[in-house]
N, C-alpha and C positions, 0 to 999 in steps of 0.2 A: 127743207132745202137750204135754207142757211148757213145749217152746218158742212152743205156741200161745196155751198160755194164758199167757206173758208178751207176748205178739205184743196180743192181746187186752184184760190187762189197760192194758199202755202205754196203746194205741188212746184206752181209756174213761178215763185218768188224767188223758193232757191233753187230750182233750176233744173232739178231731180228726173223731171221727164225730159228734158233735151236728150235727146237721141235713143228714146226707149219710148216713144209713143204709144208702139202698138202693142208695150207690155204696162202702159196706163190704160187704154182701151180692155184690154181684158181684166186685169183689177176694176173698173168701174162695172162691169160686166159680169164677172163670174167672180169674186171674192167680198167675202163681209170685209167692211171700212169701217172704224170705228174708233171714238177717241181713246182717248190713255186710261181713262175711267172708264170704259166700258158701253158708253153712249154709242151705238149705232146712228153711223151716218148712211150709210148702206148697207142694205142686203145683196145685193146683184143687181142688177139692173135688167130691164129691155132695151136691144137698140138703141126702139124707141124714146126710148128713158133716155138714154147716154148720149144720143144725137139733141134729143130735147136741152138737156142741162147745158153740153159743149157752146149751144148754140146762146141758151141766156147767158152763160158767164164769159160769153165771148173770146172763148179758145183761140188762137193765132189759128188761121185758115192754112198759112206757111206749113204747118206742122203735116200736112200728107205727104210733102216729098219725102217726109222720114220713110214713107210704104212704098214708095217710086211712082206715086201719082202725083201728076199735075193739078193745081188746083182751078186750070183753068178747061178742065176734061168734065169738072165737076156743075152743080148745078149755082149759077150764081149771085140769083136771085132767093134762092128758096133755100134757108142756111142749114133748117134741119135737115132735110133733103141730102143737101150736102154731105154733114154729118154722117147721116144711115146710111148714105153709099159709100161713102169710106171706112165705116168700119164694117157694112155686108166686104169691102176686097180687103180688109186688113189681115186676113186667113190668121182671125185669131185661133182657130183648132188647131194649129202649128209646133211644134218643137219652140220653133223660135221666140212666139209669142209666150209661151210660157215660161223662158229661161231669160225674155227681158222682162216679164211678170215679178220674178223671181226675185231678180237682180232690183226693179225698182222696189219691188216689199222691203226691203232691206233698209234703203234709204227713208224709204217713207219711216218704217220703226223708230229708226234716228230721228225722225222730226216729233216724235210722239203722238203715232199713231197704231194701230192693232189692225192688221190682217191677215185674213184669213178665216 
């Protein structure tokens, strides 16, 4: 998990998900992540998994109005919780979600990283 949360914090240093959230939600989800050598930081994930991590590595809560949720519709106590239900309404099976999937791989590549 180490390697995630450097995967992670990179992501939020340069900046790369701002305003592609919920095509970082489906790469942490449904695409292998991997370093430059070939080191598997991910295989896909659950949810579970992806709500678990957001919630250690302390994701900006801010980042669901990128999906048109309030953060305060959500659960505010219980942060995995949180997590899972916003990425069960981020309708990652979407067009959309896959072409900001897309667009973020690309960035992420430039950072030297492998997906897919």
């Amino acid at each position: 998990m180490d390697r995630l949360r450097e995967f992670l914090d990179t992501v939020r240093k340069q900046g790369v998900a701002t305003g592609r959230f919920r095509g970082l939600l489906h790469l942490l989800i449904g695409q292998r992540i991997a370093l430059a050598d070939g080191t598997v930081i991910s295989s896909g994930m659950t949810w579970r998994e992806a709500a678990a991590a957001l919630k250690k590595y302390r994701w900006d809560k801010e980042s669901v109005r990128e999906l048109g949720l309030d953060p305060s519709e959500l659960p505010p106590r219980d942060r995995e919780k949180y997590w899972y239900l916003t990425i069960s309404r981020a309708d990652l099976g979407s067009a959309v979600a896959a072409a900001e999937s897309a667009a973020l791989a690309d960035l992420i590549r430039e950072l030297g990283y492998q997906i897919g």
